[in-house]
mmCIF file of the N, C-alpha and C atoms, coordinates in Angstrom:
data_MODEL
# 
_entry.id   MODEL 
# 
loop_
_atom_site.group_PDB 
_atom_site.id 
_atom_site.type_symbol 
_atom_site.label_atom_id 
_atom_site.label_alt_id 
_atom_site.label_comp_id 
_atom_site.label_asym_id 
_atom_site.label_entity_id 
_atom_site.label_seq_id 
_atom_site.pdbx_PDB_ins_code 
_atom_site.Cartn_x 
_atom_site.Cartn_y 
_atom_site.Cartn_z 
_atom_site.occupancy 
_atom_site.B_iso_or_equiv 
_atom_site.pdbx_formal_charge 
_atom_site.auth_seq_id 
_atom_site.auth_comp_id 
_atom_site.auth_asym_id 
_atom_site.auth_atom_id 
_atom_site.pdbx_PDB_model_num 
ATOM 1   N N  . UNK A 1 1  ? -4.085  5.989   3.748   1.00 0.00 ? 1  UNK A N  1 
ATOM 2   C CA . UNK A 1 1  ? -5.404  6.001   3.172   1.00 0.00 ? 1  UNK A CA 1 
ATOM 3   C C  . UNK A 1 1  ? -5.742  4.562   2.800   1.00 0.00 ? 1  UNK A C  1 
ATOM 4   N N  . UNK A 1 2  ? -7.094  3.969   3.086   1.00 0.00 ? 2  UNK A N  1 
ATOM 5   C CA . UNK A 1 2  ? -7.150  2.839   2.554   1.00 0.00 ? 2  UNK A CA 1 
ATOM 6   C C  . UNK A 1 2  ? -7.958  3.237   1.294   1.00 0.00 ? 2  UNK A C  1 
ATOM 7   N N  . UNK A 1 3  ? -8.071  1.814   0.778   1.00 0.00 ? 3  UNK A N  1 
ATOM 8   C CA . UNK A 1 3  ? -8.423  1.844   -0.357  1.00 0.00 ? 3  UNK A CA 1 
ATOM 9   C C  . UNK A 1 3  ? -10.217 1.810   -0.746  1.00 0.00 ? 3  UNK A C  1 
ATOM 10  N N  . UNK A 1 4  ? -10.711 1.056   0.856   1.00 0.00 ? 4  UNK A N  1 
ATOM 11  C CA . UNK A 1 4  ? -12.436 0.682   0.257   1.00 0.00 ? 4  UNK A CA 1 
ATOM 12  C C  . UNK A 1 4  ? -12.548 -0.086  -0.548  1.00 0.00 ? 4  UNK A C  1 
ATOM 13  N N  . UNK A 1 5  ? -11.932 -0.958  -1.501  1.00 0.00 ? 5  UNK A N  1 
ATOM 14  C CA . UNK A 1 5  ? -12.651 -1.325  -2.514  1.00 0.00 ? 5  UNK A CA 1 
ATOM 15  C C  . UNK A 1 5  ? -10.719 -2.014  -3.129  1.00 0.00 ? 5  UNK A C  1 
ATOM 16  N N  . UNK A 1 6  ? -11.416 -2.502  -4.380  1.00 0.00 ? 6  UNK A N  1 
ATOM 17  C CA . UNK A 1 6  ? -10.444 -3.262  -5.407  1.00 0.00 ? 6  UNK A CA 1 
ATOM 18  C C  . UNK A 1 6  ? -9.278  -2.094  -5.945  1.00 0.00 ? 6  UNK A C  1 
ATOM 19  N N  . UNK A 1 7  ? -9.838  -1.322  -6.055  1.00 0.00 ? 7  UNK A N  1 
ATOM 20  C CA . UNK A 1 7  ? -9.071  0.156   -6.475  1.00 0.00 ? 7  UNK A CA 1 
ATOM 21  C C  . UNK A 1 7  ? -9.217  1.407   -5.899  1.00 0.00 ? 7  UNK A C  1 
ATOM 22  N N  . UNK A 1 8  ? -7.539  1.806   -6.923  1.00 0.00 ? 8  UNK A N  1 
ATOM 23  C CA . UNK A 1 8  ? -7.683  3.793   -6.118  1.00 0.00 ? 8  UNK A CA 1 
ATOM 24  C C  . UNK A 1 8  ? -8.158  4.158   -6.931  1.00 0.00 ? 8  UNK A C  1 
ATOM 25  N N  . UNK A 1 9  ? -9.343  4.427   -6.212  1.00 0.00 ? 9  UNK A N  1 
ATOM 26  C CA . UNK A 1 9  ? -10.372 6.035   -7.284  1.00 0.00 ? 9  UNK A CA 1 
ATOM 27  C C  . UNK A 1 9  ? -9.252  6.967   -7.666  1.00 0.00 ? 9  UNK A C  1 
ATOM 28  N N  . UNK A 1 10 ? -9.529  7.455   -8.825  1.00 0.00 ? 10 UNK A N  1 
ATOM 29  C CA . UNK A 1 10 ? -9.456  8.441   -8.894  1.00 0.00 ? 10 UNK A CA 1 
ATOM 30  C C  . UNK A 1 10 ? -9.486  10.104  -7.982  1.00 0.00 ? 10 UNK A C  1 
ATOM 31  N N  . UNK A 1 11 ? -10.479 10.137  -7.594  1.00 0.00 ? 11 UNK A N  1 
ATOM 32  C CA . UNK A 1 11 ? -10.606 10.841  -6.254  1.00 0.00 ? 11 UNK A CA 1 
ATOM 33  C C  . UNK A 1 11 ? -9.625  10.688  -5.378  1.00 0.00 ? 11 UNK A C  1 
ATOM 34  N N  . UNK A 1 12 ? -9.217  9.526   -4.800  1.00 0.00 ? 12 UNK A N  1 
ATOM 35  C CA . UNK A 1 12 ? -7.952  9.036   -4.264  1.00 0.00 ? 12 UNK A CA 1 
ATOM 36  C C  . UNK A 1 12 ? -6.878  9.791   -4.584  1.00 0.00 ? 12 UNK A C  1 
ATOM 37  N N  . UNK A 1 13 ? -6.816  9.778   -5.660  1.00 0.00 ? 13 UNK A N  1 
ATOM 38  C CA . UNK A 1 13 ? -5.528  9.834   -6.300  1.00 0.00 ? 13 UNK A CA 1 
ATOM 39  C C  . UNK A 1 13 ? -4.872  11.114  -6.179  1.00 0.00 ? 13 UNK A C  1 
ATOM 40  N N  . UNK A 1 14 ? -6.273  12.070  -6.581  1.00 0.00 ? 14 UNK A N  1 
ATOM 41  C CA . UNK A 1 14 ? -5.976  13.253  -6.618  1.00 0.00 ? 14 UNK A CA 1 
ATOM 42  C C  . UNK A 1 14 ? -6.110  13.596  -4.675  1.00 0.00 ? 14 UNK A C  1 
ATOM 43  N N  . UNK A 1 15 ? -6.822  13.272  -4.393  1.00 0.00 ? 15 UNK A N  1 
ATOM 44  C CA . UNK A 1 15 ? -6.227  13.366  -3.075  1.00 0.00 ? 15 UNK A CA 1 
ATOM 45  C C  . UNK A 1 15 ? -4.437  13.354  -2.275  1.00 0.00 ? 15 UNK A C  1 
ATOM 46  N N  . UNK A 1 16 ? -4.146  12.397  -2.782  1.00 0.00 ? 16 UNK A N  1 
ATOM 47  C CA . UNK A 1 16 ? -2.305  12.064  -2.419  1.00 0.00 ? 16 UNK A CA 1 
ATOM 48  C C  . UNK A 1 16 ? -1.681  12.944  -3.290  1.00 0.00 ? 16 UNK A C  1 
ATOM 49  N N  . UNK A 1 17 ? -2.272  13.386  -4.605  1.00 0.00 ? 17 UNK A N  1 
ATOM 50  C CA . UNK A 1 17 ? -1.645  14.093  -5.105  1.00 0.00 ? 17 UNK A CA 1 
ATOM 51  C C  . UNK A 1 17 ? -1.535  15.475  -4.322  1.00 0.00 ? 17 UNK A C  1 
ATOM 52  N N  . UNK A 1 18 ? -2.571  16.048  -3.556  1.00 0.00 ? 18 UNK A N  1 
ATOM 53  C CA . UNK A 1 18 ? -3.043  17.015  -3.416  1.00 0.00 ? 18 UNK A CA 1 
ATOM 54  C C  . UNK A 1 18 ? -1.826  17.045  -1.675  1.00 0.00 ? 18 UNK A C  1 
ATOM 55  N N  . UNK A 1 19 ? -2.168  16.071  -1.317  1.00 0.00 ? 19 UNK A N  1 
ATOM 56  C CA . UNK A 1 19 ? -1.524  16.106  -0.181  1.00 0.00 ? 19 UNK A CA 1 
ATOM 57  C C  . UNK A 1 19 ? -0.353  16.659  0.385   1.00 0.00 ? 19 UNK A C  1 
ATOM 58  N N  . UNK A 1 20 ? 0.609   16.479  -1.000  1.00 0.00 ? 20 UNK A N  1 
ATOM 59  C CA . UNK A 1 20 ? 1.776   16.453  -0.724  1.00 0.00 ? 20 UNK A CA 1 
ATOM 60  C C  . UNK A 1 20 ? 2.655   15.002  -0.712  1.00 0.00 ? 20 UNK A C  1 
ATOM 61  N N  . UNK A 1 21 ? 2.446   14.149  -0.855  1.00 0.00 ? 21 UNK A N  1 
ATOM 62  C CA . UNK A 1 21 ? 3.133   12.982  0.291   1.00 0.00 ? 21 UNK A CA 1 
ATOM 63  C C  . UNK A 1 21 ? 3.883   12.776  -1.473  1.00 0.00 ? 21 UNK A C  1 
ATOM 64  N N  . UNK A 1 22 ? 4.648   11.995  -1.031  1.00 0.00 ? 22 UNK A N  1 
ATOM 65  C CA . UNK A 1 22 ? 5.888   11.658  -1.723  1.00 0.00 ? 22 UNK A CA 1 
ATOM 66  C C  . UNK A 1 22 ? 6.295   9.755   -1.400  1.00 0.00 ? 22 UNK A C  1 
ATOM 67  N N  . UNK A 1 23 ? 5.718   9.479   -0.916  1.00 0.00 ? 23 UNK A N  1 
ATOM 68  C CA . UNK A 1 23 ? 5.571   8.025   -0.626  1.00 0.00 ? 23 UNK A CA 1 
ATOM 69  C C  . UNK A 1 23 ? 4.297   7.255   -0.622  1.00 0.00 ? 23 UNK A C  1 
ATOM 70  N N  . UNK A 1 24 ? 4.104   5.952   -1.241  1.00 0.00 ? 24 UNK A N  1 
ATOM 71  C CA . UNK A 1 24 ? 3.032   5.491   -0.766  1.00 0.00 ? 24 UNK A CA 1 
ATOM 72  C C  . UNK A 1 24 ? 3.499   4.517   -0.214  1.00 0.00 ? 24 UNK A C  1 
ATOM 73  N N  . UNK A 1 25 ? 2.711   3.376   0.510   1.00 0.00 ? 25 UNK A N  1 
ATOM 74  C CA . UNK A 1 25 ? 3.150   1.986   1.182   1.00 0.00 ? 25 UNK A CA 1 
ATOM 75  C C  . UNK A 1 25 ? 1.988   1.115   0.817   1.00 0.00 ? 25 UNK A C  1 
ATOM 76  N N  . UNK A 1 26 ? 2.215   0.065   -0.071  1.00 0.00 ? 26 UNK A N  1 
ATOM 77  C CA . UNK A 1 26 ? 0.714   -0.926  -0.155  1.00 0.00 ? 26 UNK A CA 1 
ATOM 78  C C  . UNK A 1 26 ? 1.168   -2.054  0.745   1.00 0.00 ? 26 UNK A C  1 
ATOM 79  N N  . UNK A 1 27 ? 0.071   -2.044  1.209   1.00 0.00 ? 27 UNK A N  1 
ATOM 80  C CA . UNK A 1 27 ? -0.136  -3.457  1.844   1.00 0.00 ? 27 UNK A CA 1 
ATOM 81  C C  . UNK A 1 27 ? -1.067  -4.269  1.463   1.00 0.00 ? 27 UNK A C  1 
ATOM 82  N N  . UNK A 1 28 ? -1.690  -4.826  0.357   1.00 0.00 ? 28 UNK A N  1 
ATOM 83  C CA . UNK A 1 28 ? -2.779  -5.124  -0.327  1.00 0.00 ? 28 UNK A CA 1 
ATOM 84  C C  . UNK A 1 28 ? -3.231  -6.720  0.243   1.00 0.00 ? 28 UNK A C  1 
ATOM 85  N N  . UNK A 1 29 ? -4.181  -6.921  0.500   1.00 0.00 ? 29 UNK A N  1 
ATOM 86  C CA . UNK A 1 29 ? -4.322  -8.484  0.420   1.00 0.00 ? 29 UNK A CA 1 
ATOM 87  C C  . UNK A 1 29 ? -3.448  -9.253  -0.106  1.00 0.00 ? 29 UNK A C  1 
ATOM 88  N N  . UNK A 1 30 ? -2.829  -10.777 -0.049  1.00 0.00 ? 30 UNK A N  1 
ATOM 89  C CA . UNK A 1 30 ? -1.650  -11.538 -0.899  1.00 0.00 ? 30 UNK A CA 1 
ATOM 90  C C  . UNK A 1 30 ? -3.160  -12.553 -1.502  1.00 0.00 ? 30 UNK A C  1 
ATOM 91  N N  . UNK A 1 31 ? -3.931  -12.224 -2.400  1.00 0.00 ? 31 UNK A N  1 
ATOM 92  C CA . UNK A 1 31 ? -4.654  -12.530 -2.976  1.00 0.00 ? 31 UNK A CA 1 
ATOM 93  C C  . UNK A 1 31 ? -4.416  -12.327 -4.609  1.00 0.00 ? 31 UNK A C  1 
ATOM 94  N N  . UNK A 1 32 ? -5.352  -12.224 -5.531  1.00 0.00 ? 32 UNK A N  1 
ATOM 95  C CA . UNK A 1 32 ? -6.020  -11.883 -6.511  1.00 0.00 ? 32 UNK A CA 1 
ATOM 96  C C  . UNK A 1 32 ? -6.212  -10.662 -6.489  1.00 0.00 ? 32 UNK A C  1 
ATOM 97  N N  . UNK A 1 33 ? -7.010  -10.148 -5.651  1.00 0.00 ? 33 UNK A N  1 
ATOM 98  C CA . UNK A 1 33 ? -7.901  -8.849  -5.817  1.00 0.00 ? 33 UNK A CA 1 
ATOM 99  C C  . UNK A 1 33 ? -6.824  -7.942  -5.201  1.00 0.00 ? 33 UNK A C  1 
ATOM 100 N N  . UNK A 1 34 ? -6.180  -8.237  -4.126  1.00 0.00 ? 34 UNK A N  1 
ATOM 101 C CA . UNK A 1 34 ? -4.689  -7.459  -3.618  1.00 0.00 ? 34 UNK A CA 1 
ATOM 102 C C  . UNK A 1 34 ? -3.753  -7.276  -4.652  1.00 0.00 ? 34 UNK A C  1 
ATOM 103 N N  . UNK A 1 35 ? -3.502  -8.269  -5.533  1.00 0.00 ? 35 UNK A N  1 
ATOM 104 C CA . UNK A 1 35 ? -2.329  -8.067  -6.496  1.00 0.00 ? 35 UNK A CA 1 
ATOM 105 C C  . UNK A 1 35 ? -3.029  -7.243  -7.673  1.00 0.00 ? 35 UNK A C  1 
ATOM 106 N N  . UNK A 1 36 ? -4.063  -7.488  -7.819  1.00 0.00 ? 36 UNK A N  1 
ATOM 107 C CA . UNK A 1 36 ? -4.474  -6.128  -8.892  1.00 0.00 ? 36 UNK A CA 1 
ATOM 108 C C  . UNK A 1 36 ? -4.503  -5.027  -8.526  1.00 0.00 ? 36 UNK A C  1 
ATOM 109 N N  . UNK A 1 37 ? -4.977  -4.928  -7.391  1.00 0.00 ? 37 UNK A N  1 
ATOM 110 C CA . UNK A 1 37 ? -4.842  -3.495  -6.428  1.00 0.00 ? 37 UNK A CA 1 
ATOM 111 C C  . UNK A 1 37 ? -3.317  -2.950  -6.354  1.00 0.00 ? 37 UNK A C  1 
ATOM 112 N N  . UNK A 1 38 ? -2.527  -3.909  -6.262  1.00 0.00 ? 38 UNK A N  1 
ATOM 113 C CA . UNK A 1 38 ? -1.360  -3.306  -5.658  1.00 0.00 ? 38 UNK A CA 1 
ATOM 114 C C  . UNK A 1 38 ? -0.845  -2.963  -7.279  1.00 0.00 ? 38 UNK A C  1 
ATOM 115 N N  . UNK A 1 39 ? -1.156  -3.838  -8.647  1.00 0.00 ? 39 UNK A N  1 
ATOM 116 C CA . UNK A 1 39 ? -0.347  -3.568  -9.454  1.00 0.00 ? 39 UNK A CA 1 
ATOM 117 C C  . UNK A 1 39 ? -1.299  -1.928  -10.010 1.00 0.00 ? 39 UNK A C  1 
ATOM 118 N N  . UNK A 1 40 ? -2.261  -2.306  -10.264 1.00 0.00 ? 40 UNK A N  1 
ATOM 119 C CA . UNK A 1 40 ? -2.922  -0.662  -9.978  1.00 0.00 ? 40 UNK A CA 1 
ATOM 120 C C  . UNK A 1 40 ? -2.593  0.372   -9.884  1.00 0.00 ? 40 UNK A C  1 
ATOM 121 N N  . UNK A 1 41 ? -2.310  0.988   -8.465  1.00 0.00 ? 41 UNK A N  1 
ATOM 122 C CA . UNK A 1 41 ? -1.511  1.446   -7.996  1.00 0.00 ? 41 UNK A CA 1 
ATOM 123 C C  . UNK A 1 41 ? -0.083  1.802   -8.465  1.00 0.00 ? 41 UNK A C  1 
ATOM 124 N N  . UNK A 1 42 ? 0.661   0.537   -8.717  1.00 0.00 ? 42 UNK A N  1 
ATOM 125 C CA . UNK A 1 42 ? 2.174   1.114   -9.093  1.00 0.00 ? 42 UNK A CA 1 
ATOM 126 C C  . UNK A 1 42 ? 2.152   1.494   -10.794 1.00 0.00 ? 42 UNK A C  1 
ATOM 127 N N  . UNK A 1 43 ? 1.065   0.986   -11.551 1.00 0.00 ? 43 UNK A N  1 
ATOM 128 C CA . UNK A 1 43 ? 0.811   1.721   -12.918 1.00 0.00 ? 43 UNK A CA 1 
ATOM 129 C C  . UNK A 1 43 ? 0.685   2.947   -13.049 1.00 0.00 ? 43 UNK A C  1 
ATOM 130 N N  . UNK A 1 44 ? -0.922  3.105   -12.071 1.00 0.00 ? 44 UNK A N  1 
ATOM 131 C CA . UNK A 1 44 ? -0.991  4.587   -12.242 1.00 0.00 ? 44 UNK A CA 1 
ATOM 132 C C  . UNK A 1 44 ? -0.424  5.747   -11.711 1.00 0.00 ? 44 UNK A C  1 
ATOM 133 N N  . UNK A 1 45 ? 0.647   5.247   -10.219 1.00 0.00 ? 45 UNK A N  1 
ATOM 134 C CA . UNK A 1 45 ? 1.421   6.410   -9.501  1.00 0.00 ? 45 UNK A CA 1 
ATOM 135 C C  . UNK A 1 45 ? 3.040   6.373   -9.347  1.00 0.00 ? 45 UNK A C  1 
ATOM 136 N N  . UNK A 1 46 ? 3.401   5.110   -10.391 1.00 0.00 ? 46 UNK A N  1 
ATOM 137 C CA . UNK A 1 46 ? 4.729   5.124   -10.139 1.00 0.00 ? 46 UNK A CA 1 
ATOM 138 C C  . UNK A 1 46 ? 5.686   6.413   -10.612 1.00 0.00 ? 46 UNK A C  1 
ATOM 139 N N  . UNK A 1 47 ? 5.067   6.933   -11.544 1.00 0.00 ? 47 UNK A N  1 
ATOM 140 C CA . UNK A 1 47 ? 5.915   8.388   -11.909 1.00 0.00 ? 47 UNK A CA 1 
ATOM 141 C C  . UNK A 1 47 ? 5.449   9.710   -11.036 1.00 0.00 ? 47 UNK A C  1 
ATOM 142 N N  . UNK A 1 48 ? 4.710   9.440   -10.245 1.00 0.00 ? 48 UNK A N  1 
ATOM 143 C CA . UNK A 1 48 ? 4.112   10.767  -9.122  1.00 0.00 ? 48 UNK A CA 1 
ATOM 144 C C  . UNK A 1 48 ? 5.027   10.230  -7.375  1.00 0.00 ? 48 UNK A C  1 
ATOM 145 N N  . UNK A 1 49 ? 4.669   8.810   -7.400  1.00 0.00 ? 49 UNK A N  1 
ATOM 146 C CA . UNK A 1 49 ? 5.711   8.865   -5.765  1.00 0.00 ? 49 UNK A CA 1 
ATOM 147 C C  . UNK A 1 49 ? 6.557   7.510   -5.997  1.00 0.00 ? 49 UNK A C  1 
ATOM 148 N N  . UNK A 1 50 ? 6.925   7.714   -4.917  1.00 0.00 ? 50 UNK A N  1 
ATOM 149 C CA . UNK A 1 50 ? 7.843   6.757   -4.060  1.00 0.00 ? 50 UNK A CA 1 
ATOM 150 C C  . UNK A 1 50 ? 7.047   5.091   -3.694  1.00 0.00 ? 50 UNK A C  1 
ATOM 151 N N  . UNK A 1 51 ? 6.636   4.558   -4.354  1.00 0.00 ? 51 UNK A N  1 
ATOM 152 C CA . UNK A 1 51 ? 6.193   2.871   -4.533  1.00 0.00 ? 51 UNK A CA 1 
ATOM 153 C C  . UNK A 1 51 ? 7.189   2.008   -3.346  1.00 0.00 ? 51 UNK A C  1 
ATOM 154 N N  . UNK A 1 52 ? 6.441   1.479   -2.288  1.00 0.00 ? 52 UNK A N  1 
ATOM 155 C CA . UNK A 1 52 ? 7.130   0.429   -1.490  1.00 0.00 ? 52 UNK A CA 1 
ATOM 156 C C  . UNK A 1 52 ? 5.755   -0.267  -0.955  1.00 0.00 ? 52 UNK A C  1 
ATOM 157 N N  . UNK A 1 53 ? 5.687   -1.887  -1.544  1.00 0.00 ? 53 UNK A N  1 
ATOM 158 C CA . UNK A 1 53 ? 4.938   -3.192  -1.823  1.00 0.00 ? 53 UNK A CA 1 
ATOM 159 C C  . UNK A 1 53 ? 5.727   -3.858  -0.391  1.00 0.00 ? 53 UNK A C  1 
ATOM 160 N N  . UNK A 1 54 ? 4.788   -3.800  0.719   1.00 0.00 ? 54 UNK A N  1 
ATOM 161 C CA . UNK A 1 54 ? 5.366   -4.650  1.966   1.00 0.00 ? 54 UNK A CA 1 
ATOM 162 C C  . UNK A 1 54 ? 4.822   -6.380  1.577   1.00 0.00 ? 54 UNK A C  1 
ATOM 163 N N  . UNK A 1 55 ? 5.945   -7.101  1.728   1.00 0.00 ? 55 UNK A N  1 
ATOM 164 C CA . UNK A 1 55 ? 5.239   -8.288  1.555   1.00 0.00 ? 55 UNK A CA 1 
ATOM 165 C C  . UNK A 1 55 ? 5.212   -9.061  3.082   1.00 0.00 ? 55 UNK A C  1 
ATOM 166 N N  . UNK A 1 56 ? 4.446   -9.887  3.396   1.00 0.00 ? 56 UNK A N  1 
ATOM 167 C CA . UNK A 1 56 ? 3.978   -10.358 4.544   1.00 0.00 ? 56 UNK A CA 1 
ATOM 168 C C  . UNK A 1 56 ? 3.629   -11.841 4.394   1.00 0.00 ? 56 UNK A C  1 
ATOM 169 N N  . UNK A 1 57 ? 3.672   -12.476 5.419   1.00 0.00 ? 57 UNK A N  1 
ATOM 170 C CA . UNK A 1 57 ? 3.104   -13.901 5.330   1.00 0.00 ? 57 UNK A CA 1 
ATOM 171 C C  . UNK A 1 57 ? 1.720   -13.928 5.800   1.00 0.00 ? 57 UNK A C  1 
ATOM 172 N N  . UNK A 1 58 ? 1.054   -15.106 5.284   1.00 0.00 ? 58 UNK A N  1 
ATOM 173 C CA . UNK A 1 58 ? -0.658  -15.054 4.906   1.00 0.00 ? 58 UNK A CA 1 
ATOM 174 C C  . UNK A 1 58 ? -1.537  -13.752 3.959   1.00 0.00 ? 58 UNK A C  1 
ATOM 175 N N  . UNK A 1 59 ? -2.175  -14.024 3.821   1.00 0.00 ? 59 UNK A N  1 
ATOM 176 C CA . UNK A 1 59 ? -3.347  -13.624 3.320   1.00 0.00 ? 59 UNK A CA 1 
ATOM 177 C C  . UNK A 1 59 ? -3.354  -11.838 3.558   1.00 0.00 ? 59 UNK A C  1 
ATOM 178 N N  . UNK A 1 60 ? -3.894  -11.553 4.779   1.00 0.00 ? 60 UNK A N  1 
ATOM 179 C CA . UNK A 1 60 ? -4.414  -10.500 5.392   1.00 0.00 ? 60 UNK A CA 1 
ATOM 180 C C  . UNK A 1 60 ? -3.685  -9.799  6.471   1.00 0.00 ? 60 UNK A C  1 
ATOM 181 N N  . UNK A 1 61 ? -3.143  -8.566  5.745   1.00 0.00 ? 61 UNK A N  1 
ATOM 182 C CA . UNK A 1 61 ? -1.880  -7.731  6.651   1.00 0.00 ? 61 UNK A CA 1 
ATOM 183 C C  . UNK A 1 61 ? -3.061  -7.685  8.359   1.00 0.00 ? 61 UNK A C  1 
ATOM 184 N N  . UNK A 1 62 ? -4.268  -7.711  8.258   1.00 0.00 ? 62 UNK A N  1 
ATOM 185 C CA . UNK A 1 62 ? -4.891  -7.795  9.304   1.00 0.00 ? 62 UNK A CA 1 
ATOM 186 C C  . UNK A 1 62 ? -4.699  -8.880  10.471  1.00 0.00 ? 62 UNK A C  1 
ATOM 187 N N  . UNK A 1 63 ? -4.304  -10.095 9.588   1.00 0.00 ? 63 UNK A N  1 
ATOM 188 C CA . UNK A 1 63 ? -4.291  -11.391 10.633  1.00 0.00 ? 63 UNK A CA 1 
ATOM 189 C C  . UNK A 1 63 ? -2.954  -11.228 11.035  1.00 0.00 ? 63 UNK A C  1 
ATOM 190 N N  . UNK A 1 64 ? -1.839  -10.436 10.810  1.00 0.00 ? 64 UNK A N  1 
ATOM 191 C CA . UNK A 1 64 ? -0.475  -10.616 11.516  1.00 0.00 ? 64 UNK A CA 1 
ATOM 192 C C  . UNK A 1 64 ? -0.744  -10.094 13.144  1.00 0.00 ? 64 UNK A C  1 
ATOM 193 N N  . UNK A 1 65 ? 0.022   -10.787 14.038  1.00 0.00 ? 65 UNK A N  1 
ATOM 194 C CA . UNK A 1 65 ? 0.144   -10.214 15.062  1.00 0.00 ? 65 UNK A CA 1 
ATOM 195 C C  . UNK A 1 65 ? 0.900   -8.787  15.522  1.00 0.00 ? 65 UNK A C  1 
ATOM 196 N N  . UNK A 1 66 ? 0.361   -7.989  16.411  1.00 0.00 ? 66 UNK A N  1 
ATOM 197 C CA . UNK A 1 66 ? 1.138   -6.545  17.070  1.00 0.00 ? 66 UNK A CA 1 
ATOM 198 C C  . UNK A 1 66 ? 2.851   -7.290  16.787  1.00 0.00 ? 66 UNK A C  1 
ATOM 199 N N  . UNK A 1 67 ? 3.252   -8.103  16.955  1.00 0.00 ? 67 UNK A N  1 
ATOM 200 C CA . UNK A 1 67 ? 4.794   -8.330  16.892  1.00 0.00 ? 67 UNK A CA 1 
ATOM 201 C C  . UNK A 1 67 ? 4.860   -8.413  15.406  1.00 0.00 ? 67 UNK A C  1 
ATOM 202 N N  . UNK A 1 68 ? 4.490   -9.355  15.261  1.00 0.00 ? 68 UNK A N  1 
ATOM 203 C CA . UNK A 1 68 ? 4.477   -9.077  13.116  1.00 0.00 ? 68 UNK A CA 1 
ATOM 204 C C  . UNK A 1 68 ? 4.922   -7.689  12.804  1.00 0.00 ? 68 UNK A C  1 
ATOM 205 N N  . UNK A 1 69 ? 3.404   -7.076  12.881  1.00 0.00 ? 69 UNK A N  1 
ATOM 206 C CA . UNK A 1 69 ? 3.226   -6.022  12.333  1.00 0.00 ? 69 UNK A CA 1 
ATOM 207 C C  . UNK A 1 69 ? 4.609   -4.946  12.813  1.00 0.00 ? 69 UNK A C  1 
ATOM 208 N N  . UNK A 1 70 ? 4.647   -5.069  13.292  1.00 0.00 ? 70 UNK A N  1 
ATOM 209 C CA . UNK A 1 70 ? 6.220   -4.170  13.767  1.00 0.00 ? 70 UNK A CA 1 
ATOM 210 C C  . UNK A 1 70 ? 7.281   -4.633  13.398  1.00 0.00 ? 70 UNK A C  1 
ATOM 211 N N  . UNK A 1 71 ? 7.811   -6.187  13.233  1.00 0.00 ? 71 UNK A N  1 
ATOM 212 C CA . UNK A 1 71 ? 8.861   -6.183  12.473  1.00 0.00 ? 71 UNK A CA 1 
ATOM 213 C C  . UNK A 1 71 ? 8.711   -6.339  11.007  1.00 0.00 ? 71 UNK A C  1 
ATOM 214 N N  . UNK A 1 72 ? 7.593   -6.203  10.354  1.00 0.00 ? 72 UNK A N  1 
ATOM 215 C CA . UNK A 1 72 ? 7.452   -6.129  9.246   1.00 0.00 ? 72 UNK A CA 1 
ATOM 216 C C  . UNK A 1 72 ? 7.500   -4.631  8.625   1.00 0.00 ? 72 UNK A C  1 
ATOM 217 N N  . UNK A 1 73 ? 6.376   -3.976  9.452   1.00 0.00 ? 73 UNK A N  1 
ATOM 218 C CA . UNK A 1 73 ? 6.132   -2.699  8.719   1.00 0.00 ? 73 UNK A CA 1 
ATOM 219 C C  . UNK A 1 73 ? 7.038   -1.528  9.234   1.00 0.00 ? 73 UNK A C  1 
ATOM 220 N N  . UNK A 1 74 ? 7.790   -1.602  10.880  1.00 0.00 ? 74 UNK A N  1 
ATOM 221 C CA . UNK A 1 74 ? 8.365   -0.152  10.888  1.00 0.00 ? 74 UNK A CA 1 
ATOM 222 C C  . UNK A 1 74 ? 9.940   -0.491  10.239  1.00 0.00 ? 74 UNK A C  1 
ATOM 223 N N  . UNK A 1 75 ? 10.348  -1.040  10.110  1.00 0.00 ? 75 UNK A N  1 
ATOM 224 C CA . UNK A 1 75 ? 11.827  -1.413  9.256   1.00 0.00 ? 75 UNK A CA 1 
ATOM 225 C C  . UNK A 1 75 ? 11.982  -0.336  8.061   1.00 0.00 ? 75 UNK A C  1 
ATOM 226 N N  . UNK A 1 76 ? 10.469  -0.809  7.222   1.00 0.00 ? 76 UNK A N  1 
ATOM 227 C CA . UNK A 1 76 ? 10.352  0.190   5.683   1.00 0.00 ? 76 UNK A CA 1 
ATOM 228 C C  . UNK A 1 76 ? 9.681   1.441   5.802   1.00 0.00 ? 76 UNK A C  1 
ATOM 229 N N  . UNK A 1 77 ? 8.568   1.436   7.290   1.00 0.00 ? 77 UNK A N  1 
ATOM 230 C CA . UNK A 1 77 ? 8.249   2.988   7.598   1.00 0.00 ? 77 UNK A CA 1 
ATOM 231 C C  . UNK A 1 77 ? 9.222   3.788   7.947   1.00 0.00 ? 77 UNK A C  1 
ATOM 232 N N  . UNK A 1 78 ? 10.621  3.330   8.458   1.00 0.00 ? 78 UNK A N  1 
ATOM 233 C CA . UNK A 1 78 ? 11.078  4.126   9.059   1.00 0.00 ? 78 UNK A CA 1 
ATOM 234 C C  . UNK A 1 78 ? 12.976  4.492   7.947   1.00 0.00 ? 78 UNK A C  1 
ATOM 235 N N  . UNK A 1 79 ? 12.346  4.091   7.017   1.00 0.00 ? 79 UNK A N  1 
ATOM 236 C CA . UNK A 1 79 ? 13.492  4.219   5.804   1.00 0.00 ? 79 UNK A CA 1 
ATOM 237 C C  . UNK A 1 79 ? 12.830  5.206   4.964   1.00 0.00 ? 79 UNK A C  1 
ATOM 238 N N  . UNK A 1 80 ? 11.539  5.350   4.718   1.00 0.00 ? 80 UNK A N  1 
ATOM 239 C CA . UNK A 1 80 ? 11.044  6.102   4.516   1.00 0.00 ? 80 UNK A CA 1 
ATOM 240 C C  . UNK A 1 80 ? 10.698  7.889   4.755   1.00 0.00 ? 80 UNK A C  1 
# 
């Protein structure tokens, strides 16, 4: 689920709650507005799931390349 915005709604929330899922994965901007987001997040859901903060080089999990993105993200998707 992304996020839309600086934060998880509420709505959100109860959504993942609703879901079932037992894990989340942030990948937040390595900004300002990402690190509030991401700390956000592990405030309001660390006692409901499973918290794993991928960290990445640059800015924007968007600007990594298809090779990046695979040795970054399936390592911890797939421990999961």
């Amino acid at each position: 689920m992304g996020l839309l915005g600086a934060r998880l709604s509420p709505q959100q929330q109860i959504i993942l709650e609703e879901s079932g899922a037992i894990n989340i994965v942030i990948a937040t901007d390595n900004d300002e507005a990402g690190n509030k987001a991401a700390n956000h997040i592990i405030t309001t859901c660390s006692g409901l799931f499973n918290i794993k903060r991928i960290e990445y080089p640059g800015k924007d999990p968007g600007s990594l390349s298809i090779e990046q993105t695979k040795q970054i993200f399936l390592p911890i998707l797939e421990r999961i």
